[in-house]
SERO-4910 file (N, C-alpha, C, O; in steps of 0.05 Angstrom, whole numbers):
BEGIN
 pado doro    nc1    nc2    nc3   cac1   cac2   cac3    cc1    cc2    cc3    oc1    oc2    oc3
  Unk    A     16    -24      0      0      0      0     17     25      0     12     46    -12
  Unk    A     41     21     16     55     47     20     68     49    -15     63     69    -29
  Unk    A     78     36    -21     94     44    -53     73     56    -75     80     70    -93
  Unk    A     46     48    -71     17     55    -85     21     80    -77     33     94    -93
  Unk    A     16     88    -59     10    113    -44     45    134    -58     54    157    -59
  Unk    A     49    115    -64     70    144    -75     69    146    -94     76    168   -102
  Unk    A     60    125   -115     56    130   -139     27    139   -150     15    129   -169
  Unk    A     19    164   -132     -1    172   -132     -2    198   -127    -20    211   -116
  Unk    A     16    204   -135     29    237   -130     48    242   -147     66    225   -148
  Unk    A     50    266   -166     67    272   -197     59    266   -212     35    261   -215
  Unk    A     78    263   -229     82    249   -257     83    222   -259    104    212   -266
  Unk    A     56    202   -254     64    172   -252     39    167   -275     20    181   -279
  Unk    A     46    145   -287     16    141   -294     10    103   -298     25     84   -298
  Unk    A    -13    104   -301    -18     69   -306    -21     61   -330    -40     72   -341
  Unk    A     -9     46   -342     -6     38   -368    -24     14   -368    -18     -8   -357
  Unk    A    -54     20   -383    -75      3   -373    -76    -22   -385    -94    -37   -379
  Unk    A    -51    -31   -409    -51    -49   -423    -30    -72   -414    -34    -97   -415
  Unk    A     -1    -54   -402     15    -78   -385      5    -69   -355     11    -89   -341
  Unk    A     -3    -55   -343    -19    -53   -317      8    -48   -307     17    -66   -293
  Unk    A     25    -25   -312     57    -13   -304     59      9   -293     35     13   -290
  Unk    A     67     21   -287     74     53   -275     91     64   -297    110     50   -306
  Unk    A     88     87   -306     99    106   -325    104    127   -321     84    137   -311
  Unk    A    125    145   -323    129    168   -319    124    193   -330    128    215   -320
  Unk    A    111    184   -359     96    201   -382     76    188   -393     75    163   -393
  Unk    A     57    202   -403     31    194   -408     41    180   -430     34    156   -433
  Unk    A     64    198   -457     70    184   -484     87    151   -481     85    135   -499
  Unk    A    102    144   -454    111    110   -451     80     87   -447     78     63   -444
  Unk    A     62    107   -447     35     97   -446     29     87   -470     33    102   -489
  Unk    A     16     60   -474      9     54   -507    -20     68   -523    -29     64   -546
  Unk    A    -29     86   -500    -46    100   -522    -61    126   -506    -59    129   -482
  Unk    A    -74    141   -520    -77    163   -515   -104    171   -494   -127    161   -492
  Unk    A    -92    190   -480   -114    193   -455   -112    174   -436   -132    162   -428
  Unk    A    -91    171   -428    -80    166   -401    -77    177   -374    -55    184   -365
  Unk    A    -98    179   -363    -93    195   -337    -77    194   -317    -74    172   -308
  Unk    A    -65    214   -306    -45    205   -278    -54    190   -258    -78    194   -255
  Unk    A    -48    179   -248    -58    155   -219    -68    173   -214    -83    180   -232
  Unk    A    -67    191   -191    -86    205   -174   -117    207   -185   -139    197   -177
  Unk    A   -110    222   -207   -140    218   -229   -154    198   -224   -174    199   -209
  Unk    A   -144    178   -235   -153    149   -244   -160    139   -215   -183    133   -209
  Unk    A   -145    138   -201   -153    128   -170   -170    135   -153   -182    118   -140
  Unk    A   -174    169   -150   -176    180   -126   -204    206   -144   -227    205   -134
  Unk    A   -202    222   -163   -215    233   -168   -241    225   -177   -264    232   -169
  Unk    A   -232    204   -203   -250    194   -208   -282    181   -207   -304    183   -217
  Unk    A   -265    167   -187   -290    157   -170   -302    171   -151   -324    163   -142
  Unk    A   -291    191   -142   -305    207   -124   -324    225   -146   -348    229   -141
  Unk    A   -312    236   -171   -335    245   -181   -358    224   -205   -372    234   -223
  Unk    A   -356    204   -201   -372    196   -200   -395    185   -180   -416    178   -192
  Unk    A   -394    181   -153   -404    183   -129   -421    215   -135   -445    216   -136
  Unk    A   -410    232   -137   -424    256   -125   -436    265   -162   -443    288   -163
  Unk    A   -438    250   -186   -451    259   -207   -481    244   -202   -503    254   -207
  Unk    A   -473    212   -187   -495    203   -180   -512    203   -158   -532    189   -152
  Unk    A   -501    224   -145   -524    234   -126   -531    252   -136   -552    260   -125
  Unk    A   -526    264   -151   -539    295   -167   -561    288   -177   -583    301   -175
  Unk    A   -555    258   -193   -575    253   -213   -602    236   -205   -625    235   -214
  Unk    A   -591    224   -183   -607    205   -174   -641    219   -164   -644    238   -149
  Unk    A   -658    205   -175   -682    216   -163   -699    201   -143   -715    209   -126
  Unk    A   -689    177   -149   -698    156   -125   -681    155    -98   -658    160   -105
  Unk    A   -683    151    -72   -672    144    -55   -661    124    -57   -637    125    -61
  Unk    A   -674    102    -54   -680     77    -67   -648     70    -78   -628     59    -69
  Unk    A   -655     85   -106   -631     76   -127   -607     84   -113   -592     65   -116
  Unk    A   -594    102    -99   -575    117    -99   -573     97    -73   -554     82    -75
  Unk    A   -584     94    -55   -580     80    -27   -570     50    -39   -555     35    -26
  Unk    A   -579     42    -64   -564     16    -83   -536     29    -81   -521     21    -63
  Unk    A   -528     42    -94   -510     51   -110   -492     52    -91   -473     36    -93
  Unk    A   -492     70    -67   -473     77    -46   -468     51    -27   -446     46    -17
  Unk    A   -495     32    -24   -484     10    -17   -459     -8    -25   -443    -13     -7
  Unk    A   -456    -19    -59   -445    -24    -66   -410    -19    -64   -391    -34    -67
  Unk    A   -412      6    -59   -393     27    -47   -378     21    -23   -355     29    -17
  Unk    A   -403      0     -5   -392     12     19   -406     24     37   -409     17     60
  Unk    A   -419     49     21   -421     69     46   -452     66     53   -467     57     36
  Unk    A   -458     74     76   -489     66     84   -494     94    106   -484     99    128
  Unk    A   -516    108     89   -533    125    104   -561    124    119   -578    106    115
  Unk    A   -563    143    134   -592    147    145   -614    147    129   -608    160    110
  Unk    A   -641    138    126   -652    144    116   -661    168    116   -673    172     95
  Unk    A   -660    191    134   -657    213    132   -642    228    122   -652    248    112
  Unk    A   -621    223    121   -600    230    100   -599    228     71   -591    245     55
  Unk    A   -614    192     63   -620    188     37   -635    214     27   -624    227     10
  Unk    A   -665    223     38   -686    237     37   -672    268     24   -683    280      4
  Unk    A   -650    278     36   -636    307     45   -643    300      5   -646    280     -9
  Unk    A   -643    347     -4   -637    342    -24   -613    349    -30   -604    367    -17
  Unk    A   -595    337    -50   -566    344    -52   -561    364    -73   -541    364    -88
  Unk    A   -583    383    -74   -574    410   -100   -578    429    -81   -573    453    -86
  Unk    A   -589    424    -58   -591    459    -39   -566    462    -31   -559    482    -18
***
């Protein structure tokens, strides 16, 4: 975990075809390669928070965040997340 964790900061990137660490996006075999941090850490967080934007069901999104992991109140589900 600790050597992950450093290659998760700079200029590193994941070469999604040999599954490698790279130091430029171009030793990457193709284009639109994001830096680890991206790919790891942003990513998914904005996808978490595009699908609570969108979500209109409780229901669905209390799926969704489960899957995740994470588990809220049903009061919380209810909250709206655009105020």
């Amino acid at each position: 975990a600790d050597e992950f964790a450093k290659r998760l900061w700079g200029d590193c990137y994941l070469d999604p075809e040999s599954r490698t660490f790279k130091r430029t996006a171009k030793e990457c075999g193709r284009k639109g390669v994001d830096r680890t941090f991206v790919e790891f850490c942003l990513k998914p967080v904005y996808k978490v928070y595009s699908a609570i934007l969108a979500s209109s069901s409780p229901a669905a999104l209390d799926k969704q965040l489960r899957s995740a992991g994470i588990r809220l109140k049903k009061k919380e589900l209810k909250m709206n997340a655009q105020e």
